[in-house]
mmCIF file of the C-alpha atoms, coordinates in Angstrom:
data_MODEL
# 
_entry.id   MODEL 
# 
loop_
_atom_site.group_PDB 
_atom_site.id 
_atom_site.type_symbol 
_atom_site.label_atom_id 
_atom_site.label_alt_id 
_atom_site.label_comp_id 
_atom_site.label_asym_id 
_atom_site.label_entity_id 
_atom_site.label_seq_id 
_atom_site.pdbx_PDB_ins_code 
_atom_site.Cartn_x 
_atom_site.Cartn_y 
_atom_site.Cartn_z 
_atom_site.occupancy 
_atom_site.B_iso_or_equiv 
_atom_site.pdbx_formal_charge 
_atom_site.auth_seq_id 
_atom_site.auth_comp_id 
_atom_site.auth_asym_id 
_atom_site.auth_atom_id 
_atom_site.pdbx_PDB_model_num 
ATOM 1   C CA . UNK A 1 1   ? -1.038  2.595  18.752  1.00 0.00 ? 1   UNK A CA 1 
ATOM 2   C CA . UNK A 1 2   ? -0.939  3.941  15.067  1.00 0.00 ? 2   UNK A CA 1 
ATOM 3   C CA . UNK A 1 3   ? 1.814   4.030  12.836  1.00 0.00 ? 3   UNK A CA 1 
ATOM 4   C CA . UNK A 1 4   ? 3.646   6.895  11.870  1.00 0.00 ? 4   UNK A CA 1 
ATOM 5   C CA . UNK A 1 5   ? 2.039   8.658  9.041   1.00 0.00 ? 5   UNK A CA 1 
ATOM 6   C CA . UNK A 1 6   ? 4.698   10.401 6.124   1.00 0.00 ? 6   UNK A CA 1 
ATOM 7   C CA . UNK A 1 7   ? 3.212   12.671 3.701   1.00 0.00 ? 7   UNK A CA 1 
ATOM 8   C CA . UNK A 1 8   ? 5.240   13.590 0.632   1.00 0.00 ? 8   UNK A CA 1 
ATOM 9   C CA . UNK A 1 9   ? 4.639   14.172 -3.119  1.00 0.00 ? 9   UNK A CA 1 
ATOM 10  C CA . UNK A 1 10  ? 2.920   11.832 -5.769  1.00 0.00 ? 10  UNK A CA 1 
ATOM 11  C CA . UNK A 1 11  ? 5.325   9.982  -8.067  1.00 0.00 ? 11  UNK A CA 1 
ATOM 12  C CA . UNK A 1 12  ? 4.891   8.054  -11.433 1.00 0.00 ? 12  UNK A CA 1 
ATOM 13  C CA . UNK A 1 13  ? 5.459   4.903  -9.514  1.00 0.00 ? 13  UNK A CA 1 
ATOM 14  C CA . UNK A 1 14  ? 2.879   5.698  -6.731  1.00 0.00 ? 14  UNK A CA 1 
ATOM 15  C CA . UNK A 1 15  ? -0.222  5.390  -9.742  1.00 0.00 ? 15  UNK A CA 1 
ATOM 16  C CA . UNK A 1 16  ? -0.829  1.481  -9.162  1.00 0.00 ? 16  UNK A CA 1 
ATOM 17  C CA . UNK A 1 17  ? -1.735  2.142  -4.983  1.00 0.00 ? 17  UNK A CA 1 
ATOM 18  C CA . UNK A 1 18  ? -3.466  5.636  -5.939  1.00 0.00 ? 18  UNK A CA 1 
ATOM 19  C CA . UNK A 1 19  ? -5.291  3.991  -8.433  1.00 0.00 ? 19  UNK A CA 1 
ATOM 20  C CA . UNK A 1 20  ? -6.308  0.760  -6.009  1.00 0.00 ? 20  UNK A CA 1 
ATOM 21  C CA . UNK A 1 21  ? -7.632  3.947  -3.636  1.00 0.00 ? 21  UNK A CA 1 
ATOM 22  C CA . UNK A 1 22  ? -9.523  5.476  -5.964  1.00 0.00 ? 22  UNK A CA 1 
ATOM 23  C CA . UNK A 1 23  ? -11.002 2.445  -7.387  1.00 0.00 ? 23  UNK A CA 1 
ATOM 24  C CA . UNK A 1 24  ? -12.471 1.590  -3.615  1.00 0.00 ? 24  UNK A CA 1 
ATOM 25  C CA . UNK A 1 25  ? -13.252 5.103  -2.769  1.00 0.00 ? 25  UNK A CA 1 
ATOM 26  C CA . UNK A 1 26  ? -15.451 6.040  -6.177  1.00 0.00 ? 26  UNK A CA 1 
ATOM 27  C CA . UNK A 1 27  ? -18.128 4.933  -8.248  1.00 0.00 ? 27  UNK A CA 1 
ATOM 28  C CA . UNK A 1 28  ? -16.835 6.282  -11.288 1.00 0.00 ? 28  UNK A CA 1 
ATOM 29  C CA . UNK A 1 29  ? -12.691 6.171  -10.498 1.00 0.00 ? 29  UNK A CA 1 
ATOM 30  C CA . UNK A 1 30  ? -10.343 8.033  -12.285 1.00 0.00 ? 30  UNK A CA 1 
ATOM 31  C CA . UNK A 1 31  ? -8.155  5.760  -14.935 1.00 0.00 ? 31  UNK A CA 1 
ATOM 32  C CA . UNK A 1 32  ? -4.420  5.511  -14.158 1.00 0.00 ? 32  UNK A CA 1 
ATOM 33  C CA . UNK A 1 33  ? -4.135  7.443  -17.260 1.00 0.00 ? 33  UNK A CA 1 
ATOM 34  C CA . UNK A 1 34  ? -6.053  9.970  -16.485 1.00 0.00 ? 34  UNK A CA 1 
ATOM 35  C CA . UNK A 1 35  ? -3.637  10.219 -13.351 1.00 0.00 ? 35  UNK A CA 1 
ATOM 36  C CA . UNK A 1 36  ? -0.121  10.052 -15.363 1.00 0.00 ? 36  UNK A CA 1 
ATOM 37  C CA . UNK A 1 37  ? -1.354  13.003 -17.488 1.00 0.00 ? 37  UNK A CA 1 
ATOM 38  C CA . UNK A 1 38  ? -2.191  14.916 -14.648 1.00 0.00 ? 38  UNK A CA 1 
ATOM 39  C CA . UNK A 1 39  ? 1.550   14.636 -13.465 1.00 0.00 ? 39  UNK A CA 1 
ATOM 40  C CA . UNK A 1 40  ? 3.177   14.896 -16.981 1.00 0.00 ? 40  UNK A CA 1 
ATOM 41  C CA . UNK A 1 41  ? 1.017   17.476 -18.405 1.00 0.00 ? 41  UNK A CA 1 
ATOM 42  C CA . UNK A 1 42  ? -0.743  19.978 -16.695 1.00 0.00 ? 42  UNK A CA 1 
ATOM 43  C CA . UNK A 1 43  ? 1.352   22.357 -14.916 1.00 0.00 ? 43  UNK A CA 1 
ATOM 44  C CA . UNK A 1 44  ? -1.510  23.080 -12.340 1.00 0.00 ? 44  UNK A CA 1 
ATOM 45  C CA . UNK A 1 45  ? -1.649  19.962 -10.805 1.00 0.00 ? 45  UNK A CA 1 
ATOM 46  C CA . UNK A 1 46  ? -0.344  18.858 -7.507  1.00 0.00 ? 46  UNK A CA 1 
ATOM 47  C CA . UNK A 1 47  ? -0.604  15.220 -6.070  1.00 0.00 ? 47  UNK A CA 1 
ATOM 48  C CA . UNK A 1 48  ? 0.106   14.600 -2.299  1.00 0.00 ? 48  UNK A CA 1 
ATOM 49  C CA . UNK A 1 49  ? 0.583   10.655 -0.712  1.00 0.00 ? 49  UNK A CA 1 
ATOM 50  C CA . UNK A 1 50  ? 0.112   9.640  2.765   1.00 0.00 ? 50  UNK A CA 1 
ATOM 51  C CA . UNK A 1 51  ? 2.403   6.344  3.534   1.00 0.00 ? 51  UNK A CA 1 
ATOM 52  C CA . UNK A 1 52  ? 1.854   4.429  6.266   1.00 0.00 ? 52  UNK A CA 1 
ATOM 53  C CA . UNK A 1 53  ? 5.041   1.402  7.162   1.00 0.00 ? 53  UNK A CA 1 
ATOM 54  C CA . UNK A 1 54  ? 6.230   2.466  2.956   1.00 0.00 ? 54  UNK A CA 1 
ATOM 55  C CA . UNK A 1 55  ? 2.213   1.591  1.740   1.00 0.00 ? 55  UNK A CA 1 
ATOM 56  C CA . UNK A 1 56  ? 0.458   4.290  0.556   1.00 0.00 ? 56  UNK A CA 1 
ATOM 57  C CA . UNK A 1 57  ? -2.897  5.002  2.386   1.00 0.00 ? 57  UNK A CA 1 
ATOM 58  C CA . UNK A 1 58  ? -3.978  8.122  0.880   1.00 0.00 ? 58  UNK A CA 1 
ATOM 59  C CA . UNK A 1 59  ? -3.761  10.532 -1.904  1.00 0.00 ? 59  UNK A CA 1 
ATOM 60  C CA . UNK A 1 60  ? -5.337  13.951 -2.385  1.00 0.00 ? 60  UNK A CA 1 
ATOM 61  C CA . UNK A 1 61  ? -4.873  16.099 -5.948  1.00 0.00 ? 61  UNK A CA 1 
ATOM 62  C CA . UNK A 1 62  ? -5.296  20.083 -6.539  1.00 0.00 ? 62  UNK A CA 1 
ATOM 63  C CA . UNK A 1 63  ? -5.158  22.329 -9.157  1.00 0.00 ? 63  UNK A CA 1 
ATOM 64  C CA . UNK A 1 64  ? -3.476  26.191 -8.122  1.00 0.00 ? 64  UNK A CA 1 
ATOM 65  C CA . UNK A 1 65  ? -4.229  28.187 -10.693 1.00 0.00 ? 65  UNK A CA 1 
ATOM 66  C CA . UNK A 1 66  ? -3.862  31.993 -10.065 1.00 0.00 ? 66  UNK A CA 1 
ATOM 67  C CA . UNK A 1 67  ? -4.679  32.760 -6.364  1.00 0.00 ? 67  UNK A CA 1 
ATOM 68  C CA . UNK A 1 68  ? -7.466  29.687 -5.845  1.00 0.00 ? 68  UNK A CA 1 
ATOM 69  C CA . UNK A 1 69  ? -6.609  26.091 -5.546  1.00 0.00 ? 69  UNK A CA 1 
ATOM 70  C CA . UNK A 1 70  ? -9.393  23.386 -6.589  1.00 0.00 ? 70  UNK A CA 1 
ATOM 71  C CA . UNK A 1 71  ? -9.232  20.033 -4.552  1.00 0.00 ? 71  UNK A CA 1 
ATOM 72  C CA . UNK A 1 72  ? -9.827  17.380 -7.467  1.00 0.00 ? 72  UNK A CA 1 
ATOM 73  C CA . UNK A 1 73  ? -9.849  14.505 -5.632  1.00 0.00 ? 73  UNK A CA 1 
ATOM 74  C CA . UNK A 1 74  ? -8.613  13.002 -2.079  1.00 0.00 ? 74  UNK A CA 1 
ATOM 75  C CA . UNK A 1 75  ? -9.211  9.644  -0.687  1.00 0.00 ? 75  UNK A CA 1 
ATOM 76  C CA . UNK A 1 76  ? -8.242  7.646  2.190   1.00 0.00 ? 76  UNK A CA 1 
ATOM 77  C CA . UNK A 1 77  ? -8.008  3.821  1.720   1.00 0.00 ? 77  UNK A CA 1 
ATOM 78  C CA . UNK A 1 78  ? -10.624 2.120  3.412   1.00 0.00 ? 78  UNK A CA 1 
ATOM 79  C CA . UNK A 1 79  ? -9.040  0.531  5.881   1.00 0.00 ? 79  UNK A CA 1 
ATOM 80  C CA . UNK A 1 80  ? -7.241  3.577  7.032   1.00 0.00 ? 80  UNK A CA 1 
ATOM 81  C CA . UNK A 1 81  ? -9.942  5.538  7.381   1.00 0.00 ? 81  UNK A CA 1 
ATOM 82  C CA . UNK A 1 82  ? -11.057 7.270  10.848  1.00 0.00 ? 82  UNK A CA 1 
ATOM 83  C CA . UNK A 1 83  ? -7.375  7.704  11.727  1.00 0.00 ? 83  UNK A CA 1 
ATOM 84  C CA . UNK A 1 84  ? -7.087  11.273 10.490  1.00 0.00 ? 84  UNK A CA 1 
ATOM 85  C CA . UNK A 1 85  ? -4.934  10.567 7.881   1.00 0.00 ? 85  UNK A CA 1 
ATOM 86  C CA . UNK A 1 86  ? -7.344  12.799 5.046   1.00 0.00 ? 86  UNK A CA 1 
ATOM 87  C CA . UNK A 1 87  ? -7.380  15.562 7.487   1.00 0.00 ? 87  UNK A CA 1 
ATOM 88  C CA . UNK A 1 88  ? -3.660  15.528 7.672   1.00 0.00 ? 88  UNK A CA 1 
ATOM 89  C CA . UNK A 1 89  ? -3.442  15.388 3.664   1.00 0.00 ? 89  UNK A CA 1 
ATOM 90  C CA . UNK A 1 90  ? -5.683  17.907 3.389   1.00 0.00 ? 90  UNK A CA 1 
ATOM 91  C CA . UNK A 1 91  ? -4.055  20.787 5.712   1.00 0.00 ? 91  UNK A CA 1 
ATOM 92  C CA . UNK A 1 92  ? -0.781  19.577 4.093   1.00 0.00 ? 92  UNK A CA 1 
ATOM 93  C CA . UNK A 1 93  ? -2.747  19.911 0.858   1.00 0.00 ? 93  UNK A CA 1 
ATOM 94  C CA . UNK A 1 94  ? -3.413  23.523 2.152   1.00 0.00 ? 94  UNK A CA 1 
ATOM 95  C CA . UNK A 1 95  ? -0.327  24.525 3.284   1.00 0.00 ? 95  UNK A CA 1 
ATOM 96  C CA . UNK A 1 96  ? 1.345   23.498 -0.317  1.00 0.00 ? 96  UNK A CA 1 
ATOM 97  C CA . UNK A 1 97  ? -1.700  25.517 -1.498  1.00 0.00 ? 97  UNK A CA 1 
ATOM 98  C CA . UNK A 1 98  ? -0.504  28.449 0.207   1.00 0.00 ? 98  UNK A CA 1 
ATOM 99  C CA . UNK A 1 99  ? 2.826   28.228 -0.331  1.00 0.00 ? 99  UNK A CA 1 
ATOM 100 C CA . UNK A 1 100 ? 2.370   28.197 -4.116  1.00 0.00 ? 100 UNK A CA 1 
ATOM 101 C CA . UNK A 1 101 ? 0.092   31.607 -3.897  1.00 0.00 ? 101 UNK A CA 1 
ATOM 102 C CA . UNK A 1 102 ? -3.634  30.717 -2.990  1.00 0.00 ? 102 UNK A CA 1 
ATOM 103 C CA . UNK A 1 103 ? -5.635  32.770 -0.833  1.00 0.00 ? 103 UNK A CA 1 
ATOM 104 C CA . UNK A 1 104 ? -8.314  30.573 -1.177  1.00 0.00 ? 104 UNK A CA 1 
ATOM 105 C CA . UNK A 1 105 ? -9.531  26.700 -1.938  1.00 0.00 ? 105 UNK A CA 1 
ATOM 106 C CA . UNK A 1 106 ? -12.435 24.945 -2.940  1.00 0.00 ? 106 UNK A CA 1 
ATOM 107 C CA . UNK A 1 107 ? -13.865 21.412 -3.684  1.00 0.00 ? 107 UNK A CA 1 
ATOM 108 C CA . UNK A 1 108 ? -17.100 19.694 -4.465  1.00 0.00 ? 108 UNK A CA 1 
ATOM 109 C CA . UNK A 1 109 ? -18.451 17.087 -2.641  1.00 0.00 ? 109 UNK A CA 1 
ATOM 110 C CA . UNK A 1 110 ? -21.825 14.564 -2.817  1.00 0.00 ? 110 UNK A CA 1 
ATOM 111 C CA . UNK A 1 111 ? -24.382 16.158 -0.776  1.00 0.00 ? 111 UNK A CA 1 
ATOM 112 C CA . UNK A 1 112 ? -24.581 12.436 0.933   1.00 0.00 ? 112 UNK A CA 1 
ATOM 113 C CA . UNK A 1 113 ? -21.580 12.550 2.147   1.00 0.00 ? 113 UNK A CA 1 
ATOM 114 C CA . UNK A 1 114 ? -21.740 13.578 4.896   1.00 0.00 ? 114 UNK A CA 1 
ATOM 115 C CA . UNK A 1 115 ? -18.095 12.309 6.511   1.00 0.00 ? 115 UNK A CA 1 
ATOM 116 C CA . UNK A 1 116 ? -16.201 14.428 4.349   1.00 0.00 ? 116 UNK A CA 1 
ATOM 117 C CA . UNK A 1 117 ? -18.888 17.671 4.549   1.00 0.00 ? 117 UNK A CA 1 
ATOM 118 C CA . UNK A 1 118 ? -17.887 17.558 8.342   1.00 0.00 ? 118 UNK A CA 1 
ATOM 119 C CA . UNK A 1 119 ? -13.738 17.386 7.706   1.00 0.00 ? 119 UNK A CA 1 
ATOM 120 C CA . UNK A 1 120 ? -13.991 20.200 5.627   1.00 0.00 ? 120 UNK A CA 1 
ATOM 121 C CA . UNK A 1 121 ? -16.085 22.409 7.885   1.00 0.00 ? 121 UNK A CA 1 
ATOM 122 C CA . UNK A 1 122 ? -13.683 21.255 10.614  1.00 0.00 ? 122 UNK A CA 1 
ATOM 123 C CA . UNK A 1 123 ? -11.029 22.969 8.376   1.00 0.00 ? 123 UNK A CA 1 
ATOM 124 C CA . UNK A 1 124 ? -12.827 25.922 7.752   1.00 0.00 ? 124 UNK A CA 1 
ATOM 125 C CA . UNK A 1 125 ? -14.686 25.518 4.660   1.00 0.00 ? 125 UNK A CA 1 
ATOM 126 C CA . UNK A 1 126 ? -17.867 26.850 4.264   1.00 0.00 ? 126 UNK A CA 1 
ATOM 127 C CA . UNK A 1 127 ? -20.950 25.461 1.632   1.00 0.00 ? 127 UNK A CA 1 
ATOM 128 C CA . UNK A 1 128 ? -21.366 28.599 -1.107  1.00 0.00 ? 128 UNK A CA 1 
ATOM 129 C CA . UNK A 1 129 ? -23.934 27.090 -3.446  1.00 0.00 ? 129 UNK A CA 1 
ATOM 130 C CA . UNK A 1 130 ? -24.995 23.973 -5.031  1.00 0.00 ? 130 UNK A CA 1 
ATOM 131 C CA . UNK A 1 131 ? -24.104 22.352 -8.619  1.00 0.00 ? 131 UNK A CA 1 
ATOM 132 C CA . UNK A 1 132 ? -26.905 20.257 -9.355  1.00 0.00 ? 132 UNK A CA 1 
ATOM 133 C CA . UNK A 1 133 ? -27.027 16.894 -11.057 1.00 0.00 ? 133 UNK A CA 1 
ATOM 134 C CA . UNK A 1 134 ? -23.122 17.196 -10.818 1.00 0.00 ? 134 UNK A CA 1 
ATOM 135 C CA . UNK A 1 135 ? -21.580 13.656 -9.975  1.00 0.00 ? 135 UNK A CA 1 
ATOM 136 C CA . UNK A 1 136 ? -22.570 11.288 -13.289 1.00 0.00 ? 136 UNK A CA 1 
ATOM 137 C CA . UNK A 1 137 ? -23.237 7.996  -11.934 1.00 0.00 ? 137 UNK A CA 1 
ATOM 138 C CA . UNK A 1 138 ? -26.155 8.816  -10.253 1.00 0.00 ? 138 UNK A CA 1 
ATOM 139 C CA . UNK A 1 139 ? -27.035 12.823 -10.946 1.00 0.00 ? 139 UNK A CA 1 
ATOM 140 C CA . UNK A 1 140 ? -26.183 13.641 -7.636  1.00 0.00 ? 140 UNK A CA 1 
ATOM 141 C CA . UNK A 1 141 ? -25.895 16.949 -6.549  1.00 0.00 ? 141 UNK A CA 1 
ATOM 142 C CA . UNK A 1 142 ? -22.658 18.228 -4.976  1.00 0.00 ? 142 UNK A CA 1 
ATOM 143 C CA . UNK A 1 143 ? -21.989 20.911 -2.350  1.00 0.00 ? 143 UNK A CA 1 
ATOM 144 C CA . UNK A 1 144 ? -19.295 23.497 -3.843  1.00 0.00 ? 144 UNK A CA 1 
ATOM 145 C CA . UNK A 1 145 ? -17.214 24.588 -0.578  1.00 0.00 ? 145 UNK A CA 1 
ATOM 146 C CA . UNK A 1 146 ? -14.649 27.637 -0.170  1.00 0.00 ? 146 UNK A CA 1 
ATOM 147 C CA . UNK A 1 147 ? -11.908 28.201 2.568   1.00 0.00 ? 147 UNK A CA 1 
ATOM 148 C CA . UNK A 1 148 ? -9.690  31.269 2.118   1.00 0.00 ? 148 UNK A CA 1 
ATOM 149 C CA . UNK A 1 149 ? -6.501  30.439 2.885   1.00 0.00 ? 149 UNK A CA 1 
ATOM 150 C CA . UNK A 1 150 ? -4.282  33.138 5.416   1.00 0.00 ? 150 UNK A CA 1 
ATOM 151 C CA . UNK A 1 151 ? -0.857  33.657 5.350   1.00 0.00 ? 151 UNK A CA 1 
ATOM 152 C CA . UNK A 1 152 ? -0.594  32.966 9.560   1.00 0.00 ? 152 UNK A CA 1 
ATOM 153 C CA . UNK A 1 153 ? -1.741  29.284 8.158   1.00 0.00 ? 153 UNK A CA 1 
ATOM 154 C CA . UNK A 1 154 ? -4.864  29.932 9.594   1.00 0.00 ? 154 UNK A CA 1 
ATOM 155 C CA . UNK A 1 155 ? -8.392  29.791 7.717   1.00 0.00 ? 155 UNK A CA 1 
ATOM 156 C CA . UNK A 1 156 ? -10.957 31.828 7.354   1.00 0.00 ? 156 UNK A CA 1 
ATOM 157 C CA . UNK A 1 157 ? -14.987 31.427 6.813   1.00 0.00 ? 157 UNK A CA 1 
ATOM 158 C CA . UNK A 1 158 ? -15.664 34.226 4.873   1.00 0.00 ? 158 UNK A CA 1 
ATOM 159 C CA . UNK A 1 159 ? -14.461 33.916 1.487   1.00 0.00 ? 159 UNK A CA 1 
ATOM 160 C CA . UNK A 1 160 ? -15.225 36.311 -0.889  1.00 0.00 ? 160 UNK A CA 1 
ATOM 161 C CA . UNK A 1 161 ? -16.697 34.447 -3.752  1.00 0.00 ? 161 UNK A CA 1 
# 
């Protein structure tokens, strides 16, 4: 049986396991420092753990500016994966989202990857165009993806934008 899973807020002290994550998840991972300004500076940003037995397994990042909220990043550690731990993070990620006045979200994500293209649909986002040669390391192109966000909690395809 799985463990519990506790979602809460990303703290100062959390950067050395987010940064672990993000180093296994990404080709081209974000620096710790790049993560501590995030929470000290920009006033937009909002960081969300998953802990699993005190550990944490997952951490997803947004930025709610006006009435949209941009995922940034989100990654599960790999060997918590396929225990819908991101899928939890991300409706939590949602609900926060919503709570601080977005109707709707959106993310990018590697046209190859095709794990994460099938959470968010699950979740209600939708593909609304392509950025090409986005992701650096290899020119990749990434999907951009909406979801509006409704105040039952609910989601809906059609977006708007």
């Amino acid at each position: 049986m799985d463990k519990p899973v506790t979602y809460r807020m990303l703290q100062l002290a959390d950067l050395d396991a987010v940064c672990a994550i993000e180093q296994a998840s990404f080709p081209l991972p974000w620096s710790r420092e790049a993560f501590a300004n995030e929470l000290a500076h920009n006033r937009y940003a909002h960081y969300l753990v998953a802990e699993v037995d005190g550990r944490v397994v997952a951490y997803g990042g947004m930025w709610v500016i006006g009435d949209e909220a941009h995922v940034t990043n989100i990654a599960v550690h790999p060997d918590y994966r396929r225990r819908s731990i991101g899928e939890g993070l991300l409706r939590r990620m949602m609900d926060l989202a919503r709570r601080l006045g977005a109707t709707a979200m959106t993310l990018e994500v590697r046209v190859s990857n095709e794990p994460a293209q099938r959470l968010y649909r699950k979740l209600g986002f939708v593909c609304c165009g392509v950025r090409p040669r986005y992701y650096q390391d290899n020119q990749e192109d990434a999907l951009i993806m909406w979801v509006k966000l409704r105040d039952d909690g609910q989601t809906d395809p059609r977006v708007g934008h």
